[in-house]
N, C-alpha and C positions, 0 to 999 in steps of 0.2 A: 277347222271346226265347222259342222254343219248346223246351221239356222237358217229360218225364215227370214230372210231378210232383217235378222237382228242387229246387225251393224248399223245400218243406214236407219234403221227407225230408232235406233237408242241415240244416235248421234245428230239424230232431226231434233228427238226430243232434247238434248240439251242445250242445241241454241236457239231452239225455238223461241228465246226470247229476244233474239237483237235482231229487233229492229221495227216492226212494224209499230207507230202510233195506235192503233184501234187492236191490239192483239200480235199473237206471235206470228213468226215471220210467214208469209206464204211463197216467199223464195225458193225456186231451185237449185241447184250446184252450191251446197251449202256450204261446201268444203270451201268455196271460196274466203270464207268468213274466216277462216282456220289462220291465227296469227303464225305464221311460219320458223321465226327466229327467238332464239333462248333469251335474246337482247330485249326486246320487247316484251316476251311474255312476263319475264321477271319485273316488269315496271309497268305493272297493270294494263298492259295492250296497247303502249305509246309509242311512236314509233316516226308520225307524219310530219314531224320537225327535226328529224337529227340529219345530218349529214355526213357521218363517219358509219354509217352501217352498209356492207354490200346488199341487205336486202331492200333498200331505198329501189330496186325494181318494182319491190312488193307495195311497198310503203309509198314512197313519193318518187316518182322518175326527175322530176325539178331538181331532187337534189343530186341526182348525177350530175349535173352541171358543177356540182363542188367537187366531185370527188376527183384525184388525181392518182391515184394507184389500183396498180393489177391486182384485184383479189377475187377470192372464189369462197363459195360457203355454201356449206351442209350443214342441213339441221334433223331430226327425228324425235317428234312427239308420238309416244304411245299413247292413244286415246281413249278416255274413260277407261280408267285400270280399275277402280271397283270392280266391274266387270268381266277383271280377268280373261278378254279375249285380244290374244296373241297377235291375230291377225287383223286388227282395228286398230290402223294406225298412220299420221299422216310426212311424207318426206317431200323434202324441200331444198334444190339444188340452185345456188346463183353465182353468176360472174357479172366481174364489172369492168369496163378495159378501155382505159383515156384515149382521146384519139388528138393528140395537140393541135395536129394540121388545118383540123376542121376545129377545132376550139369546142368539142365536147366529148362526151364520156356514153358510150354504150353499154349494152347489160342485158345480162336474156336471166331467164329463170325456168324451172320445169317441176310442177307439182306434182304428187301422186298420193292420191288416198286410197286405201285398201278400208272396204266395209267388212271384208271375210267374206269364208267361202257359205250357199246359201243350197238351201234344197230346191230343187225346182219340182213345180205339178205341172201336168198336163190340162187339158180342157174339163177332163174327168176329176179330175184332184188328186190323179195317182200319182205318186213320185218317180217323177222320169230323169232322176241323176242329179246333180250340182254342177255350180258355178261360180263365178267368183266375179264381185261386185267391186268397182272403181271407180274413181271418175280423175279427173286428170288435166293439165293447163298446162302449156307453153307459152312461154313471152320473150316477146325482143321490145326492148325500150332504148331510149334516145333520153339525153339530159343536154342543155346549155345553157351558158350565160346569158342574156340578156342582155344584162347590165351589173355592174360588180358585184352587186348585192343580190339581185335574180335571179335564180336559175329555173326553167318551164323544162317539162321535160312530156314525155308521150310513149308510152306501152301498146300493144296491141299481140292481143295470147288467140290460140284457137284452145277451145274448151272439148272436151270427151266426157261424154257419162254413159258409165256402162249399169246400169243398176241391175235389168235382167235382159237377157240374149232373145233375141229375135224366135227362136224356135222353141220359147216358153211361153202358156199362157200368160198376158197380161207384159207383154214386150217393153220394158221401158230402156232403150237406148235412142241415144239424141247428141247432137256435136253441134258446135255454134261458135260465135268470136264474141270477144269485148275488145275495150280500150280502155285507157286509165289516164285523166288527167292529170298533173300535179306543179305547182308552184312553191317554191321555198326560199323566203327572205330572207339574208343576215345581213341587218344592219352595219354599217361601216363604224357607225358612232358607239355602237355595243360588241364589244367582243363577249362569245361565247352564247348569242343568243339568235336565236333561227323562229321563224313563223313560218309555217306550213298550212297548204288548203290541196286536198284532192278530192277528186271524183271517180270512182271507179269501178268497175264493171258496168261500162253502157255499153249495151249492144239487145238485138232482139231475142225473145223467149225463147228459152229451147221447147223442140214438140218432139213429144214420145209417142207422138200418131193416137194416144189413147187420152181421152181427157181432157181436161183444158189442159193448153201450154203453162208450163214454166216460166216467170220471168228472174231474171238473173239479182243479185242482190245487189245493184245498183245502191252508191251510197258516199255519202259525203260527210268530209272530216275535215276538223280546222283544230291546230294547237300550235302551243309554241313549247320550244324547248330552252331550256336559260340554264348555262354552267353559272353558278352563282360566283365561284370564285374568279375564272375567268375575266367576268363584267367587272368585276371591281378591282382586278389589277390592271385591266384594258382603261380604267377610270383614274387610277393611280398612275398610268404612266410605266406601272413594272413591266420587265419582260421574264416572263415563271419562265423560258424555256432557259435561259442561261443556268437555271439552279440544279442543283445534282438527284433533287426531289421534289417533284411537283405532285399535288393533290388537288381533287375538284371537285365537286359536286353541284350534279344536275337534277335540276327539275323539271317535268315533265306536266303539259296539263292538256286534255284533246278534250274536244266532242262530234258524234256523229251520229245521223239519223239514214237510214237506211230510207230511199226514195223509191219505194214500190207501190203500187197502188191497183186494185182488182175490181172489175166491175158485180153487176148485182147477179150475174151468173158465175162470177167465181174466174171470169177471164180475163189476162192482164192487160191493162192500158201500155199501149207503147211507151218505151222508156221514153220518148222524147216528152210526150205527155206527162209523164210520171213524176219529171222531172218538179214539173207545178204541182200538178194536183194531189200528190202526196203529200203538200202539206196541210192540204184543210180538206181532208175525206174521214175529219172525224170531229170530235168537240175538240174546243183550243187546251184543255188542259192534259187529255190523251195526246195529243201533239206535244207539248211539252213534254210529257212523260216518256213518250218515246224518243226524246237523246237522251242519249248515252254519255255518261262524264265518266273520264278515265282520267288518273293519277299516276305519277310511277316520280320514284329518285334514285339517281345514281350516288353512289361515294367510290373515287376512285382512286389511285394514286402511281404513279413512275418513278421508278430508280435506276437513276445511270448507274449499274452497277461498275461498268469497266467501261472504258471508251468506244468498243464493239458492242455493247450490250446494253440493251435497256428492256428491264423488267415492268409487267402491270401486272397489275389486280385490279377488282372494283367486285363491289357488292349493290345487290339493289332490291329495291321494294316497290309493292305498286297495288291499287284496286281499281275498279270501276263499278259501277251502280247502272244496274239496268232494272227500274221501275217496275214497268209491264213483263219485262222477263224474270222478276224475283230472281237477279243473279246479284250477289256481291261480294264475289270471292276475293279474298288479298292473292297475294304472288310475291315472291322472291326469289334469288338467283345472284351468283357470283362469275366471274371472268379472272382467265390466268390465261398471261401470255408472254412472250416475250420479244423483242426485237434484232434480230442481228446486222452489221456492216461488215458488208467487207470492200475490199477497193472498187472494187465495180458491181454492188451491186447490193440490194437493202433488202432481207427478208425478214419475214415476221412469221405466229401463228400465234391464234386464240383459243382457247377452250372456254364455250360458255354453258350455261347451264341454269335452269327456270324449274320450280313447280308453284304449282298451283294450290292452296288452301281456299275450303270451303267446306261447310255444314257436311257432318256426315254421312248423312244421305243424300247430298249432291253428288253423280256421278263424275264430276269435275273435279272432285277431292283427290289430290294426290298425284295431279297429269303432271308429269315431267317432261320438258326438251332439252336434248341434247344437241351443241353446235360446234362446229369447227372453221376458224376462216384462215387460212392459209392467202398470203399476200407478197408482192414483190415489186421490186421499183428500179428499174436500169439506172445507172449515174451516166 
C-alpha cells in the first residue's frame, strides 16, 4: 500500500503517550516500546518479573539466570487494525539456551517493524517511486545467578531505522546500539513470587543528519510477579507437583517511567544525563503522572493427562493507565500447550494469543498477537 509515511506517523501517534512526564514522548525507534509477546500483552504489558517467558531477553535478561531450557518463540502483532493496513505490523523472534558449564543461560532476539510501503518526493515535490519503511533490533543477552535468589543479566542489540532512503528528500536513516539492564529476585522463603527492576535502551541518540538527534526510549521498570496459589502451598509445606492437576494464578503489578529528557532547542541530553534529570524537568505532579501502572493476571492450570503427557491452558487479563498519554486500554488472551517425555528427551509447545480492548476510536482497539514457543530439554 502506498502512503506518505502513514505507518510511522499513525504508529507515533498511538504511543505518543508512554512516557514523557511534561507531554508525549519525543523518543525515537518507537518500535522499541512495542511489547513483543501474546504472554505479556494479554496482562496489561507485564512482563519484568516472570521467569518462565523466553522473551525475558526483551523483558529482563536477570531472569535468564533462572531459566533452564531450550526454547524459541515467535510472536506477530498486526498493528492498528482500525486501519486496515496490511503491511503495518510488528515480528518478534527469541531463543534462549542454558549453558550449565558456565552456570548461565544465553538468548538473542531480532525485531522487525514494517511501517508500509511509502511514496517518496523529490526536492520539487514530484513523486519519484516508493519505499518501504523499517526499523529493526538485534540482541544477544547473558543471564546468571548471583546468588540463589539473584539472577543480573545484560543485552546489548544494534538498532536499524530505515524510515526514508538516502536518495529521498528529507533522508531519515540512522543505526545505533543500546543495552539493557535487569535484575530479578525470587525469594527462597516465597515460592512463586519474583521482583524484578530493568533499565533499558541506554545508548546514544540516533542522527538522521537532518534535525535534532533522536534519543532512544530509554526507560525504567520495577514490578513483581506473585503466583498466589504457589506462595501459599510453599507456606503449607504442600508440594502441588506430585498432584495429577495443578492450578494457579498469578498476579502481575509494574511501573515505568520512560527517562528522556530535551533541552530548550529541542536537542537531547545524553542518556547518562537523562538518567537524572528526567526526573525534575517539569512540575512534581507531571512527574508523577508520567509512570505508568500496569496490571495483568493469569489463571492457569496442568493435567497429567498420561504419564507422557502434560496438558496446559491459562487465560488472562490485564490494563494499564497512562495519564498524560489518555491510554487505558484492558487486554486479554489465552495459552494452550502441551508437554511431551520421552526416554531421552522433553518437548513441549505453546500457542498463545492477546488482544487488546480500547475506546472505539482508539486505533489500539482490536490489536491482536499471535505467539508460538516451541521448547526442549535433553535428559
Amino acid at each position: 500500500m502506498v502512503r506518505r509515511g502513514l505507518g510511522v506517523m499513525l504508529l507515533a501517534g498511538a504511543l505518543a503517550g508512554t512516557a514523557r512526564a511534561d507531554g508525549p514522548s519525543e523518543a525515537g525507534a518507537i518500535f522499541l516500546k512495542l511489547v513483543p509477546d501474546a504472554v505479556s500483552a494479554g496482562m496489561g504489558e507485564t512482563g519484568v518479573a516472570r521467569w518462565d517467558n523466553p522473551a525475558a531477553v526483551w523483558w529482563n535478561p536477570g531472569a535468564l539466570g533462572f531459566q533452564t531450557r531450550i526454547e524459541g518463540y515467535y510472536a506477530n502483532t498486526d498493528l492498528l487494525p482500525s486501519f486496515n493496513l496490511p503491511d503495518l505490523y510488528h515480528r518478534y523472534a527469541a531463543a534462549v539456551y542454558p549453558v550449565p558449564a558456565w552456570g548461565a543461560t544465553l538468548g538473542g532476539h531480532f525485531i522487525y517493524t514494517s511501517y508500509g510501503t511509502t511514496e517518496s518526493r523529490n526536492e520539487n515535490n514530484n513523486p519519484a517511486g516508493t519505499f518501504h519503511s523499517y526499523e529493526l533490533a538485534a540482541a544477544v543477552a547473558g543471564g546468571a545467578r548471583v546468588h540463589p535468589d539473584l539472577g543480573v543479566g545484560l543485552a546489548f542489540k544494534y538498532l536499524g531505522s530505515h524510515l526514508s532512503p538516502q536518495s529521498t528528500a528529507g533522508n531519515k536513516t540512522s543505526q545505533g546500539w543500546a543495552a539493557d539492564l535487569g535484575a530479578l529476585y525470587r525469594p527462597g522463603w516465597m515460592q512463586g513470587l519474583g521482583l524484578g527492576a530493568t533499565l533499558t535502551n541506554i545508548g546514544p541518540s540516533l542522527d538522521y543528519g537532518i534535525g535534532p538527534e533522536k534519543p532512544l526510549p530509554q526507560n525504567l521498570r520495577l514490578g513483581l510477579s506473585c503466583d498466589v496459589f504457589a506462595a501459599l502451598a510453599g507456606l503449607a509445606g504442600a508440594n502441588l507437583e506430585a498432584e495429577p492437576f495443578i492450578m494457579g494464578w498469578v498476579v502481575n503489578a509494574e511501573f515505568d517511567k520512560e527517562l528522556v529528557d530535551l533541552r530548550e532547542d529541542r536537542s537531547p541530553r545524553p542518556f547518562y544525563q537523562a538518567l537524572f534529570t528526567a526526573w525534575s524537568d517539569d512540575d512534581p505532579q507531571n512527574e508523577k503522572d508520567g509512570i505508568i501502572r500496569h496490571v495483568g493476571m493469569e489463571a492457569w492450570g496442568k493435567l497429567r493427562a498420561t504419564p507422557d503427557l502434560l496438558l496446559r491452558a491459562a487465560v488472562r487479563s490485564g490494563t494499564y493507565y497512562d495519564i498524560l498519554g489518555d491510554r487505558n486500554p484492558s487486554s486479554q488472551g489465552f495459552s494452550l500447550g502441551a508437554d511431551f517425555s520421552t526416554p531421552g528427551l522433553d518437548f513441549w509447545y505453546r500457542f498463545d494469543y492477546a488482544q487488546l480492548s480500547a475506546a472505539h476510536d482508539n486505533p489500539l482497539d482490536k490489536q491482536e498477537t499471535y505467539g508460538l514457543v516451541l521448547g526442549l530439554q535433553l535428559k
